[in-house]
N, C-alpha and C positions, 0 to 999 in steps of 0.2 A: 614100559615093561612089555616084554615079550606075548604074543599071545600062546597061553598055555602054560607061562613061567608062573609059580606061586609066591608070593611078598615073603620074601625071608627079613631074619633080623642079623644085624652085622657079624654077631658071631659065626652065625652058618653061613654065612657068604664069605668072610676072612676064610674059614676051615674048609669049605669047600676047593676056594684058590690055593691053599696048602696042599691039597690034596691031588687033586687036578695038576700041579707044575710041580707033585713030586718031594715034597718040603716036608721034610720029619717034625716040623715045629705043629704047633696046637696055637690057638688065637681066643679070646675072647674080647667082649667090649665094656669095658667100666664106664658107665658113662660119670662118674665120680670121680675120678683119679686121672692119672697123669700116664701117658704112654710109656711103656717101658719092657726088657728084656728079661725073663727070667731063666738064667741058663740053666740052674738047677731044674728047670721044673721042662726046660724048652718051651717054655709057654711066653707068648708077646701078647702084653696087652695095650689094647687101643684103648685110650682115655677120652673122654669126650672135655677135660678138662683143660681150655687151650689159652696161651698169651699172646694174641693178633700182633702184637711189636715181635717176638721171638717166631712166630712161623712166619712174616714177612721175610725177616730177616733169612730163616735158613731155608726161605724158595730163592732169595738170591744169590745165598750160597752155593745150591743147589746150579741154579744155573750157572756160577762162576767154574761148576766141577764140572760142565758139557751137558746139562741135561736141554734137550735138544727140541723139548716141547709143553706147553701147560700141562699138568697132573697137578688135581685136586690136593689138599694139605693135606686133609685123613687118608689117602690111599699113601702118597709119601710118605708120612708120618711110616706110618703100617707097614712100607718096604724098608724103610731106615732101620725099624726095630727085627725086622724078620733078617736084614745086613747084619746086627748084634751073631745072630745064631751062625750065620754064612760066615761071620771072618773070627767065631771065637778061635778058631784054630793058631789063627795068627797073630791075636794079641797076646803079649806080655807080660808078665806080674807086672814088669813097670810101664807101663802103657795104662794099668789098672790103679796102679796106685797115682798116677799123673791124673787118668781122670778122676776118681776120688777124694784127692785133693782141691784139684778143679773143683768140683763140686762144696768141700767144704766153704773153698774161700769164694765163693758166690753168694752162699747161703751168711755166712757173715757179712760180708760188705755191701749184698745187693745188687741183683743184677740190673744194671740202669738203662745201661746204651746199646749200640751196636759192638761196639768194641768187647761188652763182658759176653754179648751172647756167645760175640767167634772166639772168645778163650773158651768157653765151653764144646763148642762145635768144631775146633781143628785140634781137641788132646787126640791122641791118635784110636784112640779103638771109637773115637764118635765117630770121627773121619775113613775110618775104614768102612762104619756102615752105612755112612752116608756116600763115600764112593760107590762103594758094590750097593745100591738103591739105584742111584745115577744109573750106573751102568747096565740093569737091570730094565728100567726104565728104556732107556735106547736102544737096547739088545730087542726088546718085549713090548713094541706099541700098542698094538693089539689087545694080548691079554691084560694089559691096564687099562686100555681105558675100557674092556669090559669088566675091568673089576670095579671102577669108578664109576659106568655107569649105573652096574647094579647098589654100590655105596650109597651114590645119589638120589634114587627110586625111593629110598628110606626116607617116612616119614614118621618121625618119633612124635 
């Protein structure tokens, strides 16, 4: 930590970097729940609730779309969901209803492998906000990893 910087909690540091790079969204942290998008509300939350096989998996996804250096899962995670907000513009009823689906039929069958995670991670509005995270990330080295370092400094 900085000297003179005060220990925030993930919330005010997610809304701070919202604020700061300009982002009409709002952030909070569950540490109970599962990361996700809520357009209605513009509100992303970060979940503290994680599956080390599925965020393996979409840091190599991740790199297979050019991200061009390490970033921590929860700041990723964090830019992927805040990507939901940046390309609602662009996705589709049916882009919505493909991932939706997605989702049901994972939920029934169980996600097992590598294989059911990237059906889930390439229907196209995951893929849009996991591209614009990527690319966000490349564009913005800097500002992440001082969003990760401050993420990191967090001792819960």
């Amino acid at each position: 930590m900085k000297k003179g910087e005060k220990r925030m909690n993930r919330t005010s540091i997610l809304n701070n970097f919202l604020l700061e790079n300009h982002f009409d969204e709002t952030a909070k942290y569950v540490a109970e729940s599962d990361s996700y998008y809520d357009s209605g509300e513009e509100l992303i939350v970060l979940g503290g609730l994680t599956v080390p096989a599925a965020d393996e998996i979409f840091m190599k996804y991740c790199y297979s779309l050019g991200l061009s250096y390490e970033v921590d899962i929860e700041v990723l995670s964090f830019l992927h969901e805040l990507g939901h907000g940046e390309t609602l513009h662009i996705a589709t009823e049916e882009d919505e209803i493909n991932r939706d689906l997605t989702i049901m039929l994972c939920n029934l069958l169980g996600v097992e492998d590598e294989e059911d995670f990237m059906m889930y991670f390439t229907t196209p509005i995951e893929a849009m906000a996991t591209e614009w995270a990527v690319d966000f990330c490349n564009k913005n080295i800097e500002k992440v990893k001082e969003l990760e370092r401050k993420i990191l400094c967090i001792v819960d």
